[in-house]
KERO-194699 format. One record per residue (C-alpha): x, y, z negated; residue in three letters. Coordinates in pm, 1 decimal, decimal comma. Each point is the difference from the previous one (the first is absolute). Layout:
<pts>
[pt [X; Y; Z]; ALA]
...
</pts>
This chain:
<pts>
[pt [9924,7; 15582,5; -11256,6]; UNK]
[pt [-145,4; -313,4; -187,7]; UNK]
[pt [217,0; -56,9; -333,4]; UNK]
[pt [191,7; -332,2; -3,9]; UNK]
[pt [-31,9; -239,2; -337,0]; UNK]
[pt [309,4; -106,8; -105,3]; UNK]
[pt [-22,8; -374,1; 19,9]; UNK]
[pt [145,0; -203,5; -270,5]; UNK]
[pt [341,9; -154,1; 32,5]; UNK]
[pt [-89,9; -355,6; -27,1]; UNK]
[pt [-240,9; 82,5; 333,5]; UNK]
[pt [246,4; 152,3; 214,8]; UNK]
[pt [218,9; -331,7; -81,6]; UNK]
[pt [-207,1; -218,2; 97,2]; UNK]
[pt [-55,1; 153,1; 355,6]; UNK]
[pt [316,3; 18,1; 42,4]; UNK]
[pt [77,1; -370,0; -49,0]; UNK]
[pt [-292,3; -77,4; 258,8]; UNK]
[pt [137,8; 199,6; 230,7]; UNK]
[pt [367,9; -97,4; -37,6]; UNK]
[pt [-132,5; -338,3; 74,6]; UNK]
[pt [-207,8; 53,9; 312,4]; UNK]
[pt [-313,1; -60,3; -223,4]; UNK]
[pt [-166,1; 319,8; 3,9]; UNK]
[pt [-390,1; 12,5; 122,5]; UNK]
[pt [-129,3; 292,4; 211,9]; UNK]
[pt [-354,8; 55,9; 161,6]; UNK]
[pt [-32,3; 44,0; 330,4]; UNK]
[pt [-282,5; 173,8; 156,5]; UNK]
[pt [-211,3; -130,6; 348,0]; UNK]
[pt [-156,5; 290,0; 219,9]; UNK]
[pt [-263,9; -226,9; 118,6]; UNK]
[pt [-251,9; -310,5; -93,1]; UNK]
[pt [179,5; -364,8; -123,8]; UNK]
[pt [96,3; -127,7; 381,8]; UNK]
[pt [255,2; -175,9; 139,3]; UNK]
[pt [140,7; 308,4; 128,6]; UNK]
[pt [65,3; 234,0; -214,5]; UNK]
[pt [157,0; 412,9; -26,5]; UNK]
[pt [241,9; 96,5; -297,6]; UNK]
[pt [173,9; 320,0; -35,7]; UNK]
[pt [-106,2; 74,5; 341,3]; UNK]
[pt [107,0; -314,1; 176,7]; UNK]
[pt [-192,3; -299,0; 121,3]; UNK]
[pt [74,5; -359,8; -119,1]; UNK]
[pt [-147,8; -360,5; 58,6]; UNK]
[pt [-47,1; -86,3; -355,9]; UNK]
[pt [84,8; -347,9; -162,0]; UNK]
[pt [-69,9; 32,0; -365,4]; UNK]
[pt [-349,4; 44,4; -35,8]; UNK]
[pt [-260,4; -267,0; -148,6]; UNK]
[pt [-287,5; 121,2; 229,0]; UNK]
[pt [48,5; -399,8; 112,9]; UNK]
[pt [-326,6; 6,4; 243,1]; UNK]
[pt [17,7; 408,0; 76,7]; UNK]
[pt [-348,1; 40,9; -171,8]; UNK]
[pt [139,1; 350,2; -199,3]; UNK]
[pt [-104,6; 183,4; 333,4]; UNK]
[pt [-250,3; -200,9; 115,7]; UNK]
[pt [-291,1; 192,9; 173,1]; UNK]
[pt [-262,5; -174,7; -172,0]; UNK]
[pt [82,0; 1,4; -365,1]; UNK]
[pt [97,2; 330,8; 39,6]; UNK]
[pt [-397,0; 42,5; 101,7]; UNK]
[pt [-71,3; -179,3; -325,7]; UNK]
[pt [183,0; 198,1; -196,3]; UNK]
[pt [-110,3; 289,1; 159,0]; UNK]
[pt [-368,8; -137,9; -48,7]; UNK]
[pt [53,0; -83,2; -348,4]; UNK]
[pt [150,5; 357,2; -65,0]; UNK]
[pt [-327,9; 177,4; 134,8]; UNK]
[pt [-170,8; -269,4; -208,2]; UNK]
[pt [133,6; -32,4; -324,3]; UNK]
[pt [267,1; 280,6; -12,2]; UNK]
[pt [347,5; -14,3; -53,7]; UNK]
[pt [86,2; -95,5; -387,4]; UNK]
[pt [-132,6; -284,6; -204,8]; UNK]
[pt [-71,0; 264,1; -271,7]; UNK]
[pt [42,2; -221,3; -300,3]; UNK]
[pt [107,5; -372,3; -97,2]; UNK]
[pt [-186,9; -303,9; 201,2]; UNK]
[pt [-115,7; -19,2; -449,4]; UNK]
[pt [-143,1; 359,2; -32,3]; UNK]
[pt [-191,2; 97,2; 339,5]; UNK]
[pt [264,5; -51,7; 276,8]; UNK]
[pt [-105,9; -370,6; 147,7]; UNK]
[pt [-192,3; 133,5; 305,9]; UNK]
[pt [-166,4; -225,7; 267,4]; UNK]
[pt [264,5; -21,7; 228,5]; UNK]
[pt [212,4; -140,5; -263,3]; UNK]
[pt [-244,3; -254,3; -99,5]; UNK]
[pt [-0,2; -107,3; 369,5]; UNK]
[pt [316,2; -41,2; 34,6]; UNK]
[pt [43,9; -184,3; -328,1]; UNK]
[pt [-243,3; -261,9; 123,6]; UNK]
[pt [99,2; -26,5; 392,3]; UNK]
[pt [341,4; -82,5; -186,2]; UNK]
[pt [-94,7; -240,6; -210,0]; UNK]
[pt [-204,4; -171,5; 281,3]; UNK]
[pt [301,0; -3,0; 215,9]; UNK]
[pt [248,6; -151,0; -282,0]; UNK]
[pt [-250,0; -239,4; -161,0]; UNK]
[pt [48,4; 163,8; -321,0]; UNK]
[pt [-299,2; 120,5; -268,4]; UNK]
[pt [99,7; 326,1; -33,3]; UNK]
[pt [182,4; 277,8; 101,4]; UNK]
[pt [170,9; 267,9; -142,9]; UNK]
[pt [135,6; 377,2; 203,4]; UNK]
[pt [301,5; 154,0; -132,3]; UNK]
[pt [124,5; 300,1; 133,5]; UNK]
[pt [369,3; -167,8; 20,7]; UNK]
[pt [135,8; -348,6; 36,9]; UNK]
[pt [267,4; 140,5; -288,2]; UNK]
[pt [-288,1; 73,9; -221,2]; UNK]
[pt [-192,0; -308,7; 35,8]; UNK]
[pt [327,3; -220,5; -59,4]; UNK]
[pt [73,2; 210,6; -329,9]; UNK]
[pt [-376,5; -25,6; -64,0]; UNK]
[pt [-46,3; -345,2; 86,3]; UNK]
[pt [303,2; -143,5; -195,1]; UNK]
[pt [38,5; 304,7; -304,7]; UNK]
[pt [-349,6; -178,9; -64,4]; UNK]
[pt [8,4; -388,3; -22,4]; UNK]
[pt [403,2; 12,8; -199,1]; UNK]
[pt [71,4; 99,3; -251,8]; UNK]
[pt [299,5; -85,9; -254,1]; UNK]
[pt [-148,3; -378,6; -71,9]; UNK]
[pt [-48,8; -44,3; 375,0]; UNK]
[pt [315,9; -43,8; 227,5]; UNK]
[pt [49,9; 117,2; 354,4]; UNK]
[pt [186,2; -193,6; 239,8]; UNK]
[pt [85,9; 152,8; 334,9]; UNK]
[pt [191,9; -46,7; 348,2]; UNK]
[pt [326,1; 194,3; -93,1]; UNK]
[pt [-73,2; 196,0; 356,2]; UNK]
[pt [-378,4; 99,7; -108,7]; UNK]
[pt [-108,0; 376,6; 54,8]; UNK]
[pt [80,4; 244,7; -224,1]; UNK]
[pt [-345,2; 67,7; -108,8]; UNK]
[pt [2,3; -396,8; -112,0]; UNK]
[pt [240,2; 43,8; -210,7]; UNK]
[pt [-95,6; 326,3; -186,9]; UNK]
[pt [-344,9; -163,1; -38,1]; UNK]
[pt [211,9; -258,6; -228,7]; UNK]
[pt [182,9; 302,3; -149,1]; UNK]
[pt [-330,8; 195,0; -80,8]; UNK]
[pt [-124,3; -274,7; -225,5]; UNK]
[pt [316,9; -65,9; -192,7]; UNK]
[pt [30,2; -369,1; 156,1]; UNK]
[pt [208,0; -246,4; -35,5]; UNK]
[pt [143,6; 37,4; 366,5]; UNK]
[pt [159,0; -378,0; 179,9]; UNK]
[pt [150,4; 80,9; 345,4]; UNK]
[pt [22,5; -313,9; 228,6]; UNK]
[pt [254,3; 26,4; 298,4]; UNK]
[pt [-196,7; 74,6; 311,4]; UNK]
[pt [-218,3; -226,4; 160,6]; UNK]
[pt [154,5; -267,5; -244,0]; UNK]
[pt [-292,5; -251,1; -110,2]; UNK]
[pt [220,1; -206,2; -218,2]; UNK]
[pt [159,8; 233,1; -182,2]; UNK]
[pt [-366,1; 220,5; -68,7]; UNK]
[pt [-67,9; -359,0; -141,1]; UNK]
[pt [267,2; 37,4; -213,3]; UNK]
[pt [-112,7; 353,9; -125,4]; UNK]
[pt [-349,0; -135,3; -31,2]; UNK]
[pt [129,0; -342,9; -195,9]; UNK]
[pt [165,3; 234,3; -230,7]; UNK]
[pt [-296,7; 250,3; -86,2]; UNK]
[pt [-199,0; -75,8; -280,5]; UNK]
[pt [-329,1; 112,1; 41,3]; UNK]
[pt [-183,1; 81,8; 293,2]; UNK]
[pt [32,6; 327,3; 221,6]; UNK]
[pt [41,9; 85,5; 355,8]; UNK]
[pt [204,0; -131,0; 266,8]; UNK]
[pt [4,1; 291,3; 249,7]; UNK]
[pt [93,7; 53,0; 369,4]; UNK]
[pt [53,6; 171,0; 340,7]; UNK]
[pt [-195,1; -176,8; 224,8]; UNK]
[pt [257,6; 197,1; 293,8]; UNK]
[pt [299,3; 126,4; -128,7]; UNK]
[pt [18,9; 403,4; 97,5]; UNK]
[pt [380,8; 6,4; 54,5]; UNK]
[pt [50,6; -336,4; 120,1]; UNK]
[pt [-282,2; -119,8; 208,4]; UNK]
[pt [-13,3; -328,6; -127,3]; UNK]
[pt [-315,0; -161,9; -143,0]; UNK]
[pt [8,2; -165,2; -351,9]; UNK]
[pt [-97,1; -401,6; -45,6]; UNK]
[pt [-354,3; 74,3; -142,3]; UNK]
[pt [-152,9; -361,5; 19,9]; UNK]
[pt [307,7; -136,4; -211,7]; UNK]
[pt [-14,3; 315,9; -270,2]; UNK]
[pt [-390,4; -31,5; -32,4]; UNK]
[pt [45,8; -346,8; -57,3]; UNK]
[pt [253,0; 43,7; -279,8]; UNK]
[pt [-197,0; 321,6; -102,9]; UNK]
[pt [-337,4; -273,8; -79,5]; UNK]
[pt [267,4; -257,0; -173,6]; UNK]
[pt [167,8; 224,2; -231,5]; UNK]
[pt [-376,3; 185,1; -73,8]; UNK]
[pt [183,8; 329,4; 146,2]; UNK]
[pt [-217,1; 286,0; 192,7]; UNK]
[pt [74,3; -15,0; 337,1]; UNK]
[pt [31,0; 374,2; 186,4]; UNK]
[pt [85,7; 81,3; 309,2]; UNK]
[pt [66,0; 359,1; 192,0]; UNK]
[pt [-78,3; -28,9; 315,8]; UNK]
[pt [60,5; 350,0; 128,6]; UNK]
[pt [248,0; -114,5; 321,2]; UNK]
[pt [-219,7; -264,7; 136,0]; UNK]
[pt [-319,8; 56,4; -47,2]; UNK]
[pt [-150,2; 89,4; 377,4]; UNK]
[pt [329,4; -120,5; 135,0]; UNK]
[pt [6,7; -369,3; -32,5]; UNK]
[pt [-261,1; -312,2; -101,8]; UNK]
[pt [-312,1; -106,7; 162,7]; UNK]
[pt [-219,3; 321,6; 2,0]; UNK]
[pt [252,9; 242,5; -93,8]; UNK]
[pt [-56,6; -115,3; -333,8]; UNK]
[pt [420,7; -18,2; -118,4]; UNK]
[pt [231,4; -241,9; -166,0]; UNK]
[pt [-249,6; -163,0; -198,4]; UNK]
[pt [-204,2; -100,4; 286,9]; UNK]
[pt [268,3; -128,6; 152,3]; UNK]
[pt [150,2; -169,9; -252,5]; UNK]
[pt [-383,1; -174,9; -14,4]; UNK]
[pt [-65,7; 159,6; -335,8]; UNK]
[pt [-387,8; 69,7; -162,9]; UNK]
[pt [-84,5; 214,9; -291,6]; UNK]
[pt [24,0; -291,5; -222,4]; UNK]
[pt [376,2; -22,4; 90,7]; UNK]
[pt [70,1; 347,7; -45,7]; UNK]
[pt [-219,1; 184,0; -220,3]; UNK]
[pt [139,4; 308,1; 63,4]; UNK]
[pt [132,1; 178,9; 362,2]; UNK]
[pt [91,1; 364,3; 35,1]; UNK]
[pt [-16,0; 182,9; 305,0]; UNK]
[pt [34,4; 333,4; 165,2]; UNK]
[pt [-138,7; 230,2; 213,1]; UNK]
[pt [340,7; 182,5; 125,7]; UNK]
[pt [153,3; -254,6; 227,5]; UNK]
[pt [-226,3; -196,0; 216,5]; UNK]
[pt [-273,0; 118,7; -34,5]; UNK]
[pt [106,9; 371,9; 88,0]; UNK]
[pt [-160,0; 195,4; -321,8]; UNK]
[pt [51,0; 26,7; -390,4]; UNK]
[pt [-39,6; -152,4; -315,4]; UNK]
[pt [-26,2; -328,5; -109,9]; UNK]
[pt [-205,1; -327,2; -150,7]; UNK]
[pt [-15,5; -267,0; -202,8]; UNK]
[pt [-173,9; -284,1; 99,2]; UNK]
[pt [-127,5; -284,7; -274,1]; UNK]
[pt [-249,8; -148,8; -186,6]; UNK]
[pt [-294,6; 189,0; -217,8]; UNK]
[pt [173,9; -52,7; -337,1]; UNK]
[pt [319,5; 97,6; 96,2]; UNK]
[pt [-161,8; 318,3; 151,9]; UNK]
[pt [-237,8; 47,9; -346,2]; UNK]
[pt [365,9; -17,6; -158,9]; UNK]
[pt [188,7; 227,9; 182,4]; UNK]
[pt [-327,0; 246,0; -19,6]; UNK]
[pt [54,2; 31,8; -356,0]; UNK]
[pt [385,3; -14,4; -46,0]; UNK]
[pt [194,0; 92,9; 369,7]; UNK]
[pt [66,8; 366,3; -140,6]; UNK]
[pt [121,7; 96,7; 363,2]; UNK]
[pt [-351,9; -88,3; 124,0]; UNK]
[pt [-210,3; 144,4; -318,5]; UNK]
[pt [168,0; 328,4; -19,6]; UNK]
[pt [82,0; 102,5; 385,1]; UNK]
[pt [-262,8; 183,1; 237,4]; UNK]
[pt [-98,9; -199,9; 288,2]; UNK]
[pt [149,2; -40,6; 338,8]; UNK]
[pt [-168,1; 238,9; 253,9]; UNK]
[pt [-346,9; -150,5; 99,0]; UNK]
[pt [150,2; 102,9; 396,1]; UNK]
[pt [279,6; -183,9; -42,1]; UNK]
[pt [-212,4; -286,9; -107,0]; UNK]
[pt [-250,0; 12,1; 295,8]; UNK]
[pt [316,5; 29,0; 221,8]; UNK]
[pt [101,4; -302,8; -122,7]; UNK]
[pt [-309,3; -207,9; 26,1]; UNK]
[pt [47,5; 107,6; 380,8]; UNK]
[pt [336,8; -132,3; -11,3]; UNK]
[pt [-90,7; -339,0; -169,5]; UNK]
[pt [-268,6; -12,4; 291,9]; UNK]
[pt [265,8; 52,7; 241,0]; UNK]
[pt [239,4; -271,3; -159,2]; UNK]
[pt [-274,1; -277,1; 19,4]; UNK]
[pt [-96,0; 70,4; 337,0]; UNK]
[pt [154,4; -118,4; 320,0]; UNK]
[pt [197,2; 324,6; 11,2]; UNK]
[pt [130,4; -60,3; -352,4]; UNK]
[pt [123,2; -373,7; 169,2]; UNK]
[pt [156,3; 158,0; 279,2]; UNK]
[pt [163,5; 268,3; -191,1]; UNK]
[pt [110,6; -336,7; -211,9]; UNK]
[pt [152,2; -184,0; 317,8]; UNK]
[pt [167,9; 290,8; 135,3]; UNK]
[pt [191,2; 101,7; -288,2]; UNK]
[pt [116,0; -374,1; -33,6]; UNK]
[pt [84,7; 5,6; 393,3]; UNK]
[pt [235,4; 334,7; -105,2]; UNK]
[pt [150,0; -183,3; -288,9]; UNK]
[pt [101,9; -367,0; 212,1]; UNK]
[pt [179,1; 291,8; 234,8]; UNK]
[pt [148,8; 190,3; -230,3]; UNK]
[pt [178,2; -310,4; -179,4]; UNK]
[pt [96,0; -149,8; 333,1]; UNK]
[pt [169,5; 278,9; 106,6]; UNK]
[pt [211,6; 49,0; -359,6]; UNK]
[pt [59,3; -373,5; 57,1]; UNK]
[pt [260,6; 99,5; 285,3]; UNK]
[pt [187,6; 262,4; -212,5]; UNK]
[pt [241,7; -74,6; -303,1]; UNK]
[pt [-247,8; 137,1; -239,1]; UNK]
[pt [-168,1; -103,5; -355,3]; UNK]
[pt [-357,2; -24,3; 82,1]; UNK]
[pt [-198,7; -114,8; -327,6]; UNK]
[pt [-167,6; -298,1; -6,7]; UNK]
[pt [-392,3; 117,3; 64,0]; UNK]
[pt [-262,1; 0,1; 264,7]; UNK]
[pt [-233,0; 239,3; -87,7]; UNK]
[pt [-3,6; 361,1; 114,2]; UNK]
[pt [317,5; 132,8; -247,5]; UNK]
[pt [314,4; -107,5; 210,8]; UNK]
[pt [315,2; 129,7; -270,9]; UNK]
[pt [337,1; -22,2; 150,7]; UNK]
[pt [216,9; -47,2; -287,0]; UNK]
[pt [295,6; 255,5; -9,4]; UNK]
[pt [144,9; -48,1; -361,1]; UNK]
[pt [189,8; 301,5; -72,1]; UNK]
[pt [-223,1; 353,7; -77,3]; UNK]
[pt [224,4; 209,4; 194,9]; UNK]
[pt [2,7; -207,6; 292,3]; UNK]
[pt [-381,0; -58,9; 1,0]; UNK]
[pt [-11,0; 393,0; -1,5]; UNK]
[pt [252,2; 39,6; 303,6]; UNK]
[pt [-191,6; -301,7; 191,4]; UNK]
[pt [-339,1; 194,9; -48,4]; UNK]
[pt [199,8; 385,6; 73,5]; UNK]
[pt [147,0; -186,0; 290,1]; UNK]
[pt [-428,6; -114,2; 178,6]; UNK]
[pt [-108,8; 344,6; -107,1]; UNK]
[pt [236,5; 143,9; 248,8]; UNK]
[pt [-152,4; -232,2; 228,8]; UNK]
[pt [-357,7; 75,0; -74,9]; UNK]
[pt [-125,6; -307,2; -246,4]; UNK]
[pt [-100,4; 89,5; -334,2]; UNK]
[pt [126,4; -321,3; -215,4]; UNK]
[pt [-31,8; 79,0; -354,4]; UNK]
[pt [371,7; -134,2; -181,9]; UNK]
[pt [-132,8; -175,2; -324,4]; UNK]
[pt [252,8; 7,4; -285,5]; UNK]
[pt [7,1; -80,9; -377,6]; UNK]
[pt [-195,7; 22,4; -221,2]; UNK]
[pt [-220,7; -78,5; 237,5]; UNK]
[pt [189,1; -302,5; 141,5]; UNK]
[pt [241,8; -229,8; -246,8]; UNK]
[pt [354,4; 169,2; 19,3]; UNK]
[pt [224,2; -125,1; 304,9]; UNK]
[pt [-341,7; -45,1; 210,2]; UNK]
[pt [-77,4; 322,9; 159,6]; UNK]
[pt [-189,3; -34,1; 316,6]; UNK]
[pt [-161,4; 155,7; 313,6]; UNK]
[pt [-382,6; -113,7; -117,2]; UNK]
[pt [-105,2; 51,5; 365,5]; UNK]
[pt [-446,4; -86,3; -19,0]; UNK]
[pt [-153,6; -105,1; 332,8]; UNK]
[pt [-351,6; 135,6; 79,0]; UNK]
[pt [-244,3; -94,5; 266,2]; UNK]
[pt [-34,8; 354,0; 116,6]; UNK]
[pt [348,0; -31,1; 87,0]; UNK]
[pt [60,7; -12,6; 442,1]; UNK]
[pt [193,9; -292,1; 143,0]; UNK]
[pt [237,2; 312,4; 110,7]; UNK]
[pt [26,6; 113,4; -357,3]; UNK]
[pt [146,8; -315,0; -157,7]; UNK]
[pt [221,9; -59,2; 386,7]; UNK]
[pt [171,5; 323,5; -92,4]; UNK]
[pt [15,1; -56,0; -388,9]; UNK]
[pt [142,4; -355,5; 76,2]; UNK]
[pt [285,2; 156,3; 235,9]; UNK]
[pt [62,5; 306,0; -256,2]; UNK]
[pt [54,7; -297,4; -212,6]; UNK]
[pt [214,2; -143,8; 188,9]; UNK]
[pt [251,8; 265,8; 79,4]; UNK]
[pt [11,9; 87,4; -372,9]; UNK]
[pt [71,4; -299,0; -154,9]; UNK]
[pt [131,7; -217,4; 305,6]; UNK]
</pts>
């Protein structure tokens, strides 16, 4: 029998209080590829959480490529992109990136949290102030926390009062962003914030990890659509792990922000490089999101998402304010978010309940995520689940 630590008293508190307050986080485990339909614990589900937005994470042909670049390149990076582990296909992809953005240079993580910590733990410091949407991901704000900033929240998607925060810093830092919010859906006012970001001499950075793929002309995210260049926003994260179906992560910007962030982004210096397979699978993908597939993916997913929100429109429910593929149906109380999301399980739709931390307190929510591999039958039956549980 395997001898059990005794765990400290403070520890077992803790979990108790998340768990006494319908908090507590558990992993769940799929029997199967990322799909729309899904088996756990033996039982198949149509699954509404997932940010596989285009249904690329089981796509035939960048499963080839990976498989090519596997047979080609191996499996592990084998060292930092520094040392010896920038292979070919990661140059490639860095430059059929930076071609597609209009950006000088590119950048491969091997997460979207590390390149926000090492983006951000880079250019602040304690003489350089970060101001933020109060809603910004959690790796945002620990990027802030990293480099002992001075850290401004502005309420969300509020241009006048980031003005404020920005009126009141004084010296020049970074005004940082979303581009899609992950738990709302929304999409921050990026033309207004890089305009104040060039008046008050602030950095402008967005993250771009919900929209990029999903929305502007191209597939090319919030930026695009807000009509923004690399002049306007110097510096745009992105990821690999939503809509484009793989791993890891980028930062797109201009040479001497990416000769900076060579020298002093410690998350990039000191961490081995993402698997040269994984980065030939996603050159496929980026192929496949520029092509006329990528578009119809694109046009499908938005057909799914005008359906889904006219059908909530005819039940007394909270649907958030967004039109992009994350649809949240705002619940309020933890417990009852849990019981709503209990409550489609037994009807065979995996809807994830999001709770705090995660959420402010008082705004849990089903986060239910739209995909284009998604049937017209699959979101027809989610809708009526819907319907009988909160109707």
């Amino acid at each position: 029998m395997m001898p059990t630590p005794k765990s400290p008293d403070w520890l077992l508190a803790a979990l108790q209080e998340r768990q006494a307050q319908s908090l507590m986080r558990r992993t769940v485990t799929l029997a199967g590829p990322q799909t729309p339909r899904t088996n756990i614990d033996g039982r198949d589900y149509r699954a509404f959480c997932s940010n596989d937005y285009l249904g690329l994470a089981n796509h035939p042909d960048i499963i080839a490529a990976m498989q090519q670049g596997a047979a080609e390149y191996g499996v592990g990076g084998g060292a930092s992109h520094l040392v010896c582990g920038h292979l070919t296909p990661h140059q490639a992809l860095e430059e059929a990136l930076a071609e597609w953005l209009g950006y000088q240079r590119v950048m491969l993580f091997s997460t979207g949290y590390m390149a926000n910590l090492g983006v951000i733990s880079a250019l602040a410091s304690k003489d350089r102030t970060v101001i933020q949407d109060k809603l910004n991901h959690a790796s945002l704000i620990d990027g802030a926390v990293l480099a002992q900033a001075p850290l401004k929240r502005y309420l969300h998607g509020d241009t006048q009062n980031a003005e404020q925060r920005l009126k009141k810093s004084t010296s020049s830092g970074l005004l940082v962003t979303d581009g899609v919010f992950s738990m709302d859906g929304d999409i921050a006012p990026l033309a207004e914030l890089s305009r104040l970001a060039a008046s008050y001499q602030h950095v402008f950075m967005v993250d771009d990890a919900h929209g990029l793929g999903c929305i502007g002309d191209d597939g090319r995210g919030s930026a695009a659509l807000a009509g923004l260049d690399a002049e306007q926003l110097p510096i745009l994260v992105g990821t690999f792990g939503k809509a484009f179906g793989t791993a890891g992560a980028f930062v797109a910007t201009s040479h001497e922000f990416a000769d900076y962030l060579t020298q002093f982004a410690r998350p990039y210096v000191y961490t081995t490089s993402m698997s040269p397979a994984i980065a030939m699978a996603t050159l496929a993908s980026l192929n496949l999101i520029r092509s006329a597939q990528g578009q119809a993916l694109r046009e499908s997913l938005q057909d799914k998402i005008a359906y889904f929100r006219q059908r909530m429109a005819n039940i007394d429910v909270k649907l958030m304010a967004s039109e992009t593929a994350i649809q949240p149906i705002l619940v309020g109380d933890a417990n009852e978010a849990m019981v709503l999301s209990e409550k489609l399980k037994a009807l065979g739709f995996w809807c994830t309940a999001i709770r705090p931390p995660t959420v402010p307190i008082g705004s849990a929510r089903l986060r239910i995520t739209l995909s284009a591999a998604h049937s017209h039958r699959d979101l027809t039956l989610l809708c009526d689940a819907l319907e009988q549980v909160l109707g």
